[in-house]
C-alpha positions in Angstrom: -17.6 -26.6 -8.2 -21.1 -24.6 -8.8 -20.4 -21.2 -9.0 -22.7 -20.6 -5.9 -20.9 -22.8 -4.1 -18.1 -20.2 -3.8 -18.4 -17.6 -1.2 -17.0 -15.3 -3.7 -19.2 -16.8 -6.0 -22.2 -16.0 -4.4 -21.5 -12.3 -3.7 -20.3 -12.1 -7.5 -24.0 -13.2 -8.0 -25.6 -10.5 -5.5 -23.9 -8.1 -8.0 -25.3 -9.3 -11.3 -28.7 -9.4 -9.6 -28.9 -6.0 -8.2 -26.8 -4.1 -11.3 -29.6 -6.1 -13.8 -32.6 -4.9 -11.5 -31.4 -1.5 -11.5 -30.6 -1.4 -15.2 -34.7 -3.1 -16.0 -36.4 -0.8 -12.7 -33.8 3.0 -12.8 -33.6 1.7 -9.3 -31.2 0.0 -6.8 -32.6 -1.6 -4.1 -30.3 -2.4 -1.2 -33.0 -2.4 1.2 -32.8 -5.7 2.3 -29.0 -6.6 2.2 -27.9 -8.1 5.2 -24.1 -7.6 4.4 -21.7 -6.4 1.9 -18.0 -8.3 1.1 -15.8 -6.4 -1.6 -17.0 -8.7 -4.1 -20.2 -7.1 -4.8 -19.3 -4.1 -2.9 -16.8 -2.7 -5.3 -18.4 -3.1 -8.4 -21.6 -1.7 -7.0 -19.6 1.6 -5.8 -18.3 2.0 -9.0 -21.8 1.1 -10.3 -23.3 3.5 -8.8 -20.6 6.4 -9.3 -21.1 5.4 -13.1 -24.8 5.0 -13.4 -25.7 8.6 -11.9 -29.5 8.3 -13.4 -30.3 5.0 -11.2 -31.7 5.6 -7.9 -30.7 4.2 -5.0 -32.6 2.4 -2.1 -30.3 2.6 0.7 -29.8 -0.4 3.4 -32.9 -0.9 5.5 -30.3 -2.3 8.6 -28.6 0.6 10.4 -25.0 -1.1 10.6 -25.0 -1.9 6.9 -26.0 1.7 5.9 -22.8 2.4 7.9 -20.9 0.5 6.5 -22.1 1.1 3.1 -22.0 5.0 3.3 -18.3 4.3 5.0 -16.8 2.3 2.2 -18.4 4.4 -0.8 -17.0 7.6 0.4 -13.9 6.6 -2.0 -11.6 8.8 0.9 -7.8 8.0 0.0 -6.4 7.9 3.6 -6.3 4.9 5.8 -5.7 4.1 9.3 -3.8 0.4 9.7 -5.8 0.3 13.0 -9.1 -0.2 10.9 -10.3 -3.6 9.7 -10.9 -2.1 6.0 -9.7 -0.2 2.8 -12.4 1.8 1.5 -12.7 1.8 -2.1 -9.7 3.9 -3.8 -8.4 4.6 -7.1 -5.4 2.7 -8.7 -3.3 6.1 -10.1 -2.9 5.9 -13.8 1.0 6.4 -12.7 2.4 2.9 -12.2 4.9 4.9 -9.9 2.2 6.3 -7.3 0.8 3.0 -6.4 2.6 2.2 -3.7 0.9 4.9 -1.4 -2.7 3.1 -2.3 -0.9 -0.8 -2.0 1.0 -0.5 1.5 -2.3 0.0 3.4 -3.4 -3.0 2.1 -0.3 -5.3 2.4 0.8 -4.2 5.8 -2.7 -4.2 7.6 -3.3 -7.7 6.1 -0.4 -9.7 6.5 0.3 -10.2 9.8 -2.1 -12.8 9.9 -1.8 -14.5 5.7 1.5 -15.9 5.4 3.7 -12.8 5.8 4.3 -9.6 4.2 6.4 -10.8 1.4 4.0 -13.4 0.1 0.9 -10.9 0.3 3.0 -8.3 -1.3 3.9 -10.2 -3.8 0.6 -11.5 -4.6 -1.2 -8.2 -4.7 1.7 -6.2 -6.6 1.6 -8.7 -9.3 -2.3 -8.5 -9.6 -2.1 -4.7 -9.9 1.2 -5.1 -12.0 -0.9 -6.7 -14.6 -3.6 -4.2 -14.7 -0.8 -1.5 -15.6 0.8 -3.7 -18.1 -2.4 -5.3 -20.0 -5.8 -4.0 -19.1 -5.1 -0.4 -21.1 -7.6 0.9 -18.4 -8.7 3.9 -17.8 -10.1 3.6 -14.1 -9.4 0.7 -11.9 -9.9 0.4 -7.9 -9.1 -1.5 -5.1 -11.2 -2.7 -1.6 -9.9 -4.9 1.1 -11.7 -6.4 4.4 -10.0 -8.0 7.1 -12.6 -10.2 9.0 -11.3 -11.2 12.5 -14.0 -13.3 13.7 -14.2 -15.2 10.2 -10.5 -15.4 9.9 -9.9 -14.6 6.7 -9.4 -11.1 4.1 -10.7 -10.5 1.2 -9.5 -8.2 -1.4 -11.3 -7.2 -4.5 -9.4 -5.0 -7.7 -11.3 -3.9 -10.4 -10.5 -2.2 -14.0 -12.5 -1.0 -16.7 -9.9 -2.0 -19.4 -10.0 -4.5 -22.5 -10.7 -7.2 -20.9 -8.3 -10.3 -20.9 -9.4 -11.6 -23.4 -9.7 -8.4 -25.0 -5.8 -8.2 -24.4 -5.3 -11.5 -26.3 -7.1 -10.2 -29.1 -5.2 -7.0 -29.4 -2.1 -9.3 -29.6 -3.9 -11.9 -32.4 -5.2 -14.8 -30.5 -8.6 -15.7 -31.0 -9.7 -17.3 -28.0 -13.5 -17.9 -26.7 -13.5 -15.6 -23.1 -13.1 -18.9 -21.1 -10.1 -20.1 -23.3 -8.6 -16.9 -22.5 -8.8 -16.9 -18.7 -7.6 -20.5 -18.7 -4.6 -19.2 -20.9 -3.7 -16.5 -18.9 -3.5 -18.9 -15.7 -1.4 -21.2 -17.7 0.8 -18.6 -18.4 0.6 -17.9 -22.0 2.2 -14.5 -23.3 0.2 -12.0 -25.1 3.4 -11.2 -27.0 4.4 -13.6 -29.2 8.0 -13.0 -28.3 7.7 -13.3 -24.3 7.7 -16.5 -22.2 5.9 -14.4 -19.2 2.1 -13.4 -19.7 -0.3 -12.1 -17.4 1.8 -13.1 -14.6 -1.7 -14.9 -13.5 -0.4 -18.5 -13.1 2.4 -17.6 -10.6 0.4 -15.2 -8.5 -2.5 -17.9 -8.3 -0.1 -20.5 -7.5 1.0 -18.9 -4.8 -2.3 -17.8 -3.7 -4.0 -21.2 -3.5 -1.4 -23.5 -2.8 0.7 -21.4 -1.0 -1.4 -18.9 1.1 -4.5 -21.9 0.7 -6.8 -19.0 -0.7 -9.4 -18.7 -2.8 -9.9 -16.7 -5.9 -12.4 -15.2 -8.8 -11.5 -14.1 -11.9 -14.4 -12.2 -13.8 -13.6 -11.2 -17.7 -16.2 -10.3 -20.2 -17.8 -13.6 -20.4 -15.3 -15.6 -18.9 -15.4 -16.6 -15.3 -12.9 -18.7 -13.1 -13.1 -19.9 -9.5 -10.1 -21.5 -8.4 -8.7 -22.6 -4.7 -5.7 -25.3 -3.8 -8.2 -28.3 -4.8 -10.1 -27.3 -8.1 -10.4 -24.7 -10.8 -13.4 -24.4 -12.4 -14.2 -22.2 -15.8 -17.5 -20.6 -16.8 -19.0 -19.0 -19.5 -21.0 -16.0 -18.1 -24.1 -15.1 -19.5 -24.8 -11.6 -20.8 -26.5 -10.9 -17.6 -23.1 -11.9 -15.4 -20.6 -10.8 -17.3 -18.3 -8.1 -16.9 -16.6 -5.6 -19.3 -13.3 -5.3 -17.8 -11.7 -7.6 -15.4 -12.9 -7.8 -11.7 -9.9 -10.2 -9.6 -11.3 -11.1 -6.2 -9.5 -13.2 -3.6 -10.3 -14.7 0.1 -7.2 -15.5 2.2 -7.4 -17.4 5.7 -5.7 -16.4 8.5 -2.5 -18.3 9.8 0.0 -18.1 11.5 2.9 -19.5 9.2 5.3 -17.4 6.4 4.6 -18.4 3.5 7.8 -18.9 1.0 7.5 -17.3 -1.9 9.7 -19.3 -4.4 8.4 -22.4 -3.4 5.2 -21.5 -5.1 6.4 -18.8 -8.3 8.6 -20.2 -11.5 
């Protein structure tokens, strides 16, 4: 699989070409984006928040700037009767996160194999950010998109990196070694037969709920869906200091069992 093959993988390479375009030119131009998914979306709001000395070119096409200005606003409330989760703050407090997860679970999961198999999925994902990514900000964006039938949801941390985190614990890994270790569910303590928790929650994710995912790390990359998972090494322009997890779902109708799918 190309990595512009992927839907996700294509809006994960809109990013690295508008953030590198600002960084050469002081200025972002969204003038002529015709969309936004929470794949590029998320990292450029945190981009932008970031990078306060780049200017921005705001979307030429009235519904975009809408949307755009909408999602940026970083507001913590949310209204299950709307299609979206705005980009929001993970709490440093592993005990507040429920308030910023439900919104997301329970507008979603009507329609992606239940409530307990999305719940699970996306608790793990944030579980590991609180037990491995030592960050010190890290959001959270979700779209539900009727007419395509599917949702994606994108979470991003500024942490060490996965395979930062192996480091830290004495494995010396290349980025892509890391990503793949992660998936295959190797510990970062020496001591512990459960790592990042990665491999079960993608299980379940692609085989299960048949979506598709991208894992961005430093300089390793990883698309993976129920057929084929595919590594990459990312250049310097594409990669990405923390870890940004994105994931497309499909709609259906079915409930999804979780323990067929996690060990």
């Amino acid at each position: 699989m190309e990595f512009k093959e992927s839907g996700l993988g294509r809006e994960y390479l809109k990013l690295c070409k508008l953030r590198n375009n600002a960084n050469n030119t002081g200025k972002l131009n969204l003038s002529d984006i015709n969309w936004f998914y929470p794949t590029s979306l998320l990292p450029l709001g945190i981009f932008i928040k970031e990078e306060q000395e780049i200017s921005v070119v705001p979307p030429s096409d009235p519904d975009v700037l809408s949307y755009y200005n909408i999602i940026t606003e970083s507001r913590s409330e949310y209204s299950t009767e709307r299609t979206y989760l705005p980009i929001v703050q993970i709490p440093p407090s592993e005990h507040q996160r429920a308030k910023i997860l439900e919104p997301v679970i329970y507008a979603n999961s009507d329609k992606i194999g239940g409530v307990n198999a999305f719940a699970y999925f996306v608790g793990e994902i944030v579980d590991n950010v609180y037990q491995h990514s030592k960050f010190s900000t890290a959001y959270i964006m979700a779209q539900k998109y009727p007419a395509k039938r599917f949702t994606e949801v994108s979470i991003v941390d500024g942490g060490i990196s996965i395979p930062g985190a192996f480091e830290n614990a004495g494995f010396e890994f290349e980025d892509t070694e890391a990503l793949s270790k992660a998936i295959n569910g190797l510990s970062t303590k020496r001591d512990k037969e459960r790592g990042f928790g990665l491999g079960s929650s993608i299980k379940l994710l692609t085989k299960g709920l048949c979506g598709e995912c991208l894992i961005v790390s430093r300089e390793g990359g990883l698309i993976m869906d129920n057929e084929k998972k595919t590594l990459y090494k990312m250049d310097s322009n594409c990669m990405f200091k923390g870890t940004l997890v994105s994931v497309r779902v499909p709609f259906q109708d079915r409930e999804v069992e979780i323990y067929d799918y996690i060990e």
